[in-house]
C-alpha positions in Angstrom: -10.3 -1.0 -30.2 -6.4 -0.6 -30.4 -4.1 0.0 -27.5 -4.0 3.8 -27.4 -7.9 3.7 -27.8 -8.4 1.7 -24.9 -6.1 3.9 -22.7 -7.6 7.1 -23.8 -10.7 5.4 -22.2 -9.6 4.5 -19.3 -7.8 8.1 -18.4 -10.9 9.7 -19.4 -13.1 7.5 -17.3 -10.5 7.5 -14.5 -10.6 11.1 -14.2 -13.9 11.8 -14.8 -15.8 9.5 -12.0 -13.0 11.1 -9.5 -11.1 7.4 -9.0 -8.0 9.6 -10.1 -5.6 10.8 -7.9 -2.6 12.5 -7.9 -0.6 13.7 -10.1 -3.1 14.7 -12.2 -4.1 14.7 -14.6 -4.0 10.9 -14.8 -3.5 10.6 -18.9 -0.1 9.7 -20.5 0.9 8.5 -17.2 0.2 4.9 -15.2 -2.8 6.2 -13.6 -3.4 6.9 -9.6 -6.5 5.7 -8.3 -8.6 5.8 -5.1 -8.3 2.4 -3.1 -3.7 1.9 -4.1 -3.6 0.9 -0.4 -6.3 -1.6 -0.3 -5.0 -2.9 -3.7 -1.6 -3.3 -1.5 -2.8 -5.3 1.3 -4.6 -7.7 -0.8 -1.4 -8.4 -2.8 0.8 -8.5 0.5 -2.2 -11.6 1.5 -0.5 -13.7 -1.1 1.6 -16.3 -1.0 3.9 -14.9 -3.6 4.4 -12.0 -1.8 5.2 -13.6 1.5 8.2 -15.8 -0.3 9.4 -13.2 -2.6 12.8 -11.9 -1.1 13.3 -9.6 -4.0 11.0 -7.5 -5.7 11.1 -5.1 -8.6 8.8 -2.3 -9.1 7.6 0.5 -11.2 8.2 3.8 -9.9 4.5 5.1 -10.4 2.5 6.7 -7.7 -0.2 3.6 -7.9 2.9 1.3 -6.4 4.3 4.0 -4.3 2.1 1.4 -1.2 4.4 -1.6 -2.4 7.5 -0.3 -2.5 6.9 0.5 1.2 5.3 -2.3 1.9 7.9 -4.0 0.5 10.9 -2.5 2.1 9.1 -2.6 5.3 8.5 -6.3 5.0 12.8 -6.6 4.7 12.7 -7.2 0.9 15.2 -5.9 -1.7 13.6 -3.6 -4.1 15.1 -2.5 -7.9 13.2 0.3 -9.4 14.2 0.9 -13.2 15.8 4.7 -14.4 13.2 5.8 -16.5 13.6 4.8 -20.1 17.1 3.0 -18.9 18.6 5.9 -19.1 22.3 5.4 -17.5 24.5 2.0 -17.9 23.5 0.7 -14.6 19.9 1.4 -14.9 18.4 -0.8 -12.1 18.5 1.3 -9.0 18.6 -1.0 -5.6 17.0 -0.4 -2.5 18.3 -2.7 0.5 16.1 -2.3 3.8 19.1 -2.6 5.4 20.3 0.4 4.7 17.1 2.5 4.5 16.6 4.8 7.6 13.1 6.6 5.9 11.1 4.4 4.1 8.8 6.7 3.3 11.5 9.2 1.8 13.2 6.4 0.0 10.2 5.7 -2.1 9.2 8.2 -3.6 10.2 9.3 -7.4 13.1 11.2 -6.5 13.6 9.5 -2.5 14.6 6.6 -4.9 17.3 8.6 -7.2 18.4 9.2 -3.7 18.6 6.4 -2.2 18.6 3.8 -4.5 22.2 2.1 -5.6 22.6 2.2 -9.5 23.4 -1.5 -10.6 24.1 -2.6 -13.9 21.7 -5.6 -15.1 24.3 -8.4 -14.9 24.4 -7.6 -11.2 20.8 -7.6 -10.5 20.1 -10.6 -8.2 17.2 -12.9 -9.0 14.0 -11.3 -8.7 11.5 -12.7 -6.8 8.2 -10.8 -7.8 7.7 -7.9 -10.3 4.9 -5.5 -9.2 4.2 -3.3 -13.1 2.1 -0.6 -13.2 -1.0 -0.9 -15.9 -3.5 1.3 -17.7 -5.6 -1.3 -18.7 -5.6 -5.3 -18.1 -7.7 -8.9 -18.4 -8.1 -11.3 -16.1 -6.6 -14.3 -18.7 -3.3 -12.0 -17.4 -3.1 -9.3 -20.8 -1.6 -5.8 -20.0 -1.0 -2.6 -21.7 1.0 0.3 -19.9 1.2 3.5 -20.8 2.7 2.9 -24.3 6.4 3.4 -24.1 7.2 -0.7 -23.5 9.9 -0.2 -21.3 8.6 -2.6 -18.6 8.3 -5.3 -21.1 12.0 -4.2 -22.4 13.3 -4.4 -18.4 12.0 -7.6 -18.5 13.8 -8.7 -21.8 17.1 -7.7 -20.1 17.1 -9.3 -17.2 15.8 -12.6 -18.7 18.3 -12.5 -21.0 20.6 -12.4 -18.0 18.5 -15.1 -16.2 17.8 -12.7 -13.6 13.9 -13.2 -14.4 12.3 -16.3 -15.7 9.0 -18.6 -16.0 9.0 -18.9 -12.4 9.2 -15.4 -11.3 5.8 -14.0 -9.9 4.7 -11.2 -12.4 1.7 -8.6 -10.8 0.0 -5.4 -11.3 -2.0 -3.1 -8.9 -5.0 -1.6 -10.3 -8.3 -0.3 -10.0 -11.5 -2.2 -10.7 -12.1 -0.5 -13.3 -8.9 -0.9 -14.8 -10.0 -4.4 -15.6 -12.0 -4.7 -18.8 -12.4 -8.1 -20.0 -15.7 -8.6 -18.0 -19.4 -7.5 -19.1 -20.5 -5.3 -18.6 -18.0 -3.3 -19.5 -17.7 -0.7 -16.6 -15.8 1.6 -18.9 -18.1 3.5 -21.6 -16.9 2.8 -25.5 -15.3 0.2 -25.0 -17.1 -2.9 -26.8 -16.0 -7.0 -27.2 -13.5 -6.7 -30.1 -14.3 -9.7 -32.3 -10.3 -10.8 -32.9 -9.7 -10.8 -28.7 -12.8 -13.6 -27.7 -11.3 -13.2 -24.5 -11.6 -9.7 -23.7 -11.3 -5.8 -25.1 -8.0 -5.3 -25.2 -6.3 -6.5 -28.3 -4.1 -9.7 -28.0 -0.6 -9.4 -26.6 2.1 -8.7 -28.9 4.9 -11.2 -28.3 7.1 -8.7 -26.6 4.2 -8.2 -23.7 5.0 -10.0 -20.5 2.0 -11.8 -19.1 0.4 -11.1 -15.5 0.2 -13.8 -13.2 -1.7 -11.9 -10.2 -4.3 -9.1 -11.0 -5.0 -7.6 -7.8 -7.6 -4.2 -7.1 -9.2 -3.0 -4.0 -11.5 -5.8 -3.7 -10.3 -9.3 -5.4 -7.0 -10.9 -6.0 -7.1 -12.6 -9.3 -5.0 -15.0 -10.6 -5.2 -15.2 -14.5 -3.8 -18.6 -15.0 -1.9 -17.6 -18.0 0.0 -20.1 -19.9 0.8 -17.5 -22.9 4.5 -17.8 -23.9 7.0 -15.4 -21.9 9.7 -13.3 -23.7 13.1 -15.0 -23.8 15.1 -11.9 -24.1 15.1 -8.6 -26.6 13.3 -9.1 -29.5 15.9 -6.8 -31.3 14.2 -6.8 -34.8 11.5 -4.6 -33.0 13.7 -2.2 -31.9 15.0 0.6 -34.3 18.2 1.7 -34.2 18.1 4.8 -32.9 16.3 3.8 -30.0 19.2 1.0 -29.5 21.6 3.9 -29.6 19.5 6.3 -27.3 19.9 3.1 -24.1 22.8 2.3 -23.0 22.0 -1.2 -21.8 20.7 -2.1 -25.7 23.9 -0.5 -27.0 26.1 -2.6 -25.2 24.6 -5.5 -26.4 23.3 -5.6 -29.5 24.2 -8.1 -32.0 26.2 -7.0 -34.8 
């Protein structure tokens, strides 16, 4: 099955078994799901999040738990604009200057709240939380199809403010993780080019996941697959260049 056939999937299955929850529905979006705080306080056990004094994280409702968590636990968060939309796209959140944690975290609490910084000025990050539709345990992700969490990523590496040894995790639902049979989501079947699960391989623009962590296990997928060392810009058109200011500034002539 292809990408978009495995999300369809997991939306449908999502909402349908009522793990969704809000916004609903859950499709097009990085799903919701019953059990985001539980997911939370297993990842919060680990020793990556203990040492992590910087975190960035998606602004989904699935990690709304862990930007709290994390703000509450006196880190430095940096949620991204969605689709990296202003020249300083990586809004900061110091505890230190957050009355309402709760307020602050939300979708439009962060707007608020958060600091616009430009990329260069992002210190180094600690531990990226992503949001996922669909993952494996060997550490394989797919969002929700636009790529820009693996494009963040491609920014700040190229800036060294990410590298091999920062922490990369998603929160998810059990059922979010597919690679294991039986498969708990109906339709989707062992795809005979991906041995090691049903979702296709990674394309070499996909950042891998170190820590896959639902309601009930913390796993950590050992991955040794090859991180991105910056924008791969011969996958990027040009009028998507031209829409982000970030890529605009620097792509190569």
């Amino acid at each position: 099955m292809d990408k978009q056939a495995v999300r369809q999937a997991l939306w449908d299955a999502l909402e349908e078994r009522g793990i969704a929850r809000f916004p609903f529905p859950p499709h097009d979006r990085i799903p919701n799901f019953a059990g985001a705080n539980e997911a939370r306080d297993r990842l919060t056990e680990t020793s990556e999040w203990r040492s992590a004094e910087t975190v960035k994280a998606n602004p989904d409702a699935p990690q709304l738990p862990v930007r709290r968590a994390a703000l509450r636990a006196g880190k430095t968060v940096y949620v991204a604009q969605p689709r990296l939309r202003d020249p300083d796209p990586f809004l900061r959140l110091d505890p230190a200057e957050i009355d309402d944690v709760d307020a602050a975290t939300t979708v439009s609490g962060i707007s608020e709240h958060g600091v616009p910084t430009a990329p260069e000025d992002v210190a180094g990050i600690d531990l990226i939380v992503s949001g996922s539709v669909a993952v494996r345990t060997d550490g394989a992700r797919i969002g929700k199809g636009e790529g820009y969490s693996d494009l963040e990523w491609a920014v700040l590496r190229e800036l060294d403010a990410v590298d091999d040894e920062t922490t990369v995790a998603t929160t998810v639902h059990e059922l979010q993780v597919v690679d294991e049979p039986p498969s708990p989501v109906d339709g989707i079947a062992p795809d005979a080019d991906a041995p090691a699960g049903r979702l296709p391989d990674p394309d070499r623009h996909d950042v891998p996941l170190d820590l896959v962590v639902t309601p009930e296990r913390t796993v950590r997928t050992g991955s040794d697959a090859e991180r991105p060392p910056g924008v791969d810009w011969d996958a990027i058109d040009e009028e998507r260049v031209a829409d982000i200011p970030v890529l605009a500034e620097r792509a190569p002539d």
